[in-house]
N, C-alpha and C positions, 0 to 999 in steps of 0.2 A: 172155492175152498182151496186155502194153500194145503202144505205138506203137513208141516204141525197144525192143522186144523183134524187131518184125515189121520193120521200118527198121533195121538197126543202126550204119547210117553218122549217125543224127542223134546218134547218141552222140559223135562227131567233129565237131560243124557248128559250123563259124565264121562270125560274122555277114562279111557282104563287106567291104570299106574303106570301102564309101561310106556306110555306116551309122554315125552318130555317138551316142557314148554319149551320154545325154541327164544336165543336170546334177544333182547331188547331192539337189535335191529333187522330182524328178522321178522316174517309173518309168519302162522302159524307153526304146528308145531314140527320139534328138529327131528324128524321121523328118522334120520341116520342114526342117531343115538338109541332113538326110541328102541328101534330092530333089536339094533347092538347089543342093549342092557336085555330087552325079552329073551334074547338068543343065550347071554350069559347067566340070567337067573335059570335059563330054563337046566341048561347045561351042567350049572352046578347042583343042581336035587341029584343028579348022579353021580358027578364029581366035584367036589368041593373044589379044587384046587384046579377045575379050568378055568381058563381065560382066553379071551378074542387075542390075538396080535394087536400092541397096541400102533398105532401108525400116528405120527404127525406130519401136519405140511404147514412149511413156512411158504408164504404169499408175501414178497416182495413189489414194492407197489413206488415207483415214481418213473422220470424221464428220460430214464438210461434203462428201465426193463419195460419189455413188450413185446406181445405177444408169444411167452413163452423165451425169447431169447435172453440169453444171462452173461455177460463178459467176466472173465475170469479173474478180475478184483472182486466181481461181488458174493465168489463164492465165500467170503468170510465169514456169512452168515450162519454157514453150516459149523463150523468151527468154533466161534463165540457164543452158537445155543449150545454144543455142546460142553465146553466150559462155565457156560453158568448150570446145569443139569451137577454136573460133575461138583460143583462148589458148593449145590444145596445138599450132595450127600456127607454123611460122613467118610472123612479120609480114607480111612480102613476099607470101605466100602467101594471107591471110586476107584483104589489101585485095583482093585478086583474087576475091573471094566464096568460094573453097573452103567454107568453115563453115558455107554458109548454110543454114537447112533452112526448109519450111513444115509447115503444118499441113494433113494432107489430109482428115481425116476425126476426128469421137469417135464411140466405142461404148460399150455396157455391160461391166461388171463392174469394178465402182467406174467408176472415168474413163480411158478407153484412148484416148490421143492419137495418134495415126496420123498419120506425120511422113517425108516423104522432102526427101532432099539437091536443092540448090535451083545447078548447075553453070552458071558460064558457058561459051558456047561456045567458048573456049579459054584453057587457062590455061598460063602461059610461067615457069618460070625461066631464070635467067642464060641467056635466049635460045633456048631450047629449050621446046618443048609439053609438059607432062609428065602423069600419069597423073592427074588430082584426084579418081577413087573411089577408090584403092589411099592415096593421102596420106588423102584423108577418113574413111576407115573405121581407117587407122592414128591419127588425132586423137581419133576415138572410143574405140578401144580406150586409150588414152592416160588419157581421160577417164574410164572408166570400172574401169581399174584403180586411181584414186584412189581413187574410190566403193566400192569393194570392199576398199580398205584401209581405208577408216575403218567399217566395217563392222563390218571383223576387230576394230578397236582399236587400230589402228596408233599405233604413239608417232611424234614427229616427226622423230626419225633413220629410219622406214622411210619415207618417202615422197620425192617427190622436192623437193630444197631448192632447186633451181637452175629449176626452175618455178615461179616466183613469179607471174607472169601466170595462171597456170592456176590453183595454188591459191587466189589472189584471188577467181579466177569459182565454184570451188567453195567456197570459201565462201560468196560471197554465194546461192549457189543453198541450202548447209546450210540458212542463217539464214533464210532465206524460207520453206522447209519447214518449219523448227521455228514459226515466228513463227503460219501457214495449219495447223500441226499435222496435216500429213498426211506420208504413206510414199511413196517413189519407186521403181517397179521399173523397167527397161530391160529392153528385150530389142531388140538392133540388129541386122539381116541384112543380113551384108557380100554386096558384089558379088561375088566368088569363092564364096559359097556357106554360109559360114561364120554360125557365129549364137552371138553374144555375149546372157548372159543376168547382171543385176547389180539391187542390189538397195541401196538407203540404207534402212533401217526406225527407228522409233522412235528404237532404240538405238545405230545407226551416227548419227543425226541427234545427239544427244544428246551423242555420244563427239567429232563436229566442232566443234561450237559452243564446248564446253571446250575440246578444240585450239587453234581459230583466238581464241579470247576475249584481249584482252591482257590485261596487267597490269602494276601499276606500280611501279617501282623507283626509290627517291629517293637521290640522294649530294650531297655537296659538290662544287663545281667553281667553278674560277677561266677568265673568259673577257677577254680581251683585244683591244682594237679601237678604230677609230675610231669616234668619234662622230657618226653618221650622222646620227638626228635623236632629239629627247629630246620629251615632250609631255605635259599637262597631266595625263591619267587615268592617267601613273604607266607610260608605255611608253618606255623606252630600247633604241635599234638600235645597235651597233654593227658597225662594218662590218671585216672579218679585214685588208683593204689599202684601197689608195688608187684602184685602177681599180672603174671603173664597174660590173662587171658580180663584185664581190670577195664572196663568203659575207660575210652577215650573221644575225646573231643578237638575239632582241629577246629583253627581259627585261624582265616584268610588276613591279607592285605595286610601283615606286620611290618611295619618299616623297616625298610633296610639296614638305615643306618643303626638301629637296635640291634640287628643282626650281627651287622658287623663290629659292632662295640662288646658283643660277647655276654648281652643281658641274659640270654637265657641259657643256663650252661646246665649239660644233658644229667639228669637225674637229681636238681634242684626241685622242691617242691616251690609251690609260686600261686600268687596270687592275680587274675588280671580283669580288666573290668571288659567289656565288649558290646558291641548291637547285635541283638539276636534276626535275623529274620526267620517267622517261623511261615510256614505254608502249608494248611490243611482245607479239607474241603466242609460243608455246609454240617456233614453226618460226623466232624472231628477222625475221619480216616486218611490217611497217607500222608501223614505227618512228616516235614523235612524241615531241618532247623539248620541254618546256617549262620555261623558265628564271625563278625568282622571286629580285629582289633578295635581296641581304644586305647588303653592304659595300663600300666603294671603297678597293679597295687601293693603289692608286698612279693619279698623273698621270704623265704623260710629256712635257712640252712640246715637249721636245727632239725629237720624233719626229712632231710634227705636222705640220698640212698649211700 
């Protein structure tokens, strides 16, 4: 006679709620969470407003870290998650310190950064103290559901386009990892109990760097303006109006000899034709457009200053 033969209610047994299935690569369940969230539910029937310390550790994983050892380029890590943390909150809320975190501790296996949230002791919007573990651990998760979309492979319609502040900070966190050639794991425990577990490997790295990479695209265009100032190595600015503070555009590689013939005389409005090169990446962010002569289509005296 087995167990559940002599038992036969465990043929019915359901793990409790506070037992959390542990993730996909993992075997049974994530009983550090589980604790964590019992201990927090249990805690708030008497206070609402407790919460566990939330802790992350970043797990640096390739051929330059072992066993616990870290050379002092690759503390970047600590600094690039904290600017993406910081990019998911709102601005108002980041100069307040919310994002900050430190460094508490390394251990082995590979390099385990032990990292907890860095609070000041009060933090206010529009006049009001509000919660900054519950904001900070939602910045995190923020953060870390990018990471786990480019993981996936995400194209640049699945991500989010209207964070551009955040995608910036992960990027520059991608490119650093790819640059130091190592893996990033996360594993962050929220103050409610909860435990986020993420992962960038080789191939998520890989899969961002060609996302974020730009590229260039050239066409014809015609730019029109005052002539703000014109210079010797072949640089013309044109200015879009006549007020001080008016979009201006400069345009490289203007033949000298125009220069010296006195074609473009300062505060003429003008017409000129040009190759745009423009350079943006896969998500239409970090746009730079560089303008190289071609031709002067037209003066305009009449419209000068």
């Amino acid at each position: 006679m087995n167990l559940a033969d002599e038992f036969p209610q465990l043929r019915s047994y359901t793990s409790p709620e506070w037992i959390v299935a542990a993730g996909e690569d993992s075997e049974g369940p994530d009983l550090i969470s589980s604790a964590r969230r019992a201990l927090a539910d249990a805690m708030s029937e008497i206070d609402q407003s407790f919460a566990l310390p939330t802790l992350i550790d970043l797990r640096l994983i390739g051929e330059s870290v072992s066993d616990g050892s870290l050379s002092g380029d690759l503390t970047f890590v600590v600094n690039r998650f904290q600017r993406e943390i910081e990019a998911a909150l709102p601005a108002a809320l980041a100069e307040q310190g919310i994002g900050k975190i430190e460094l508490v501790s390394i251990t082995e296996g590979s390099a385990v950064l032990h990292m907890k949230p860095v609070f000041a002791t009060s933090v206010e919007q529009d006049g009001l103290e509000i919660d900054a573990e519950s904001l900070f651990d939602g910045a995190v998760r923020k953060v870390l559901d990018v990471h786990d979309a480019l993981e996936e492979g995400a194209v640049a319609a699945e991500l989010p386009g209207n964070e551009k502040k955040l995608l910036d900070a992960v990027r520059l966190m991608t490119e650093e990892l790819a640059e130091h050639d190592v893996n990033l794991e996360v594993s962050a425990l929220e103050g409610r109990g909860n435990r986020r577990l993420s992962r960038l490997s080789r191939v998520g790295i890989s899969h961002a760097v060609h996302l974020f990479e730009r590229t260039v695209q050239k066409e014809k265009q015609q730019i029109g303006g005052y002539v703000h100032t014109v210079s010797l190595d072949g640089r013309l600015t044109l200015a879009a109006s006549t007020r001080k503070r008016a979009h201006k555009s400069v345009i490289e590689q203007v033949p000298s000899a125009l220069i010296r013939a006195g074609s473009f005389p300062l505060g003429e409005y003008m017409r000129v034709a040009v190759d745009a090169e423009i350079k943006t990446d896969a998500l239409g962010n970090r746009p730079e457009t560089k303008y190289k002569f071609s031709e002067i289509l037209a003066h305009s005296p009449e419209a000068s200053l």
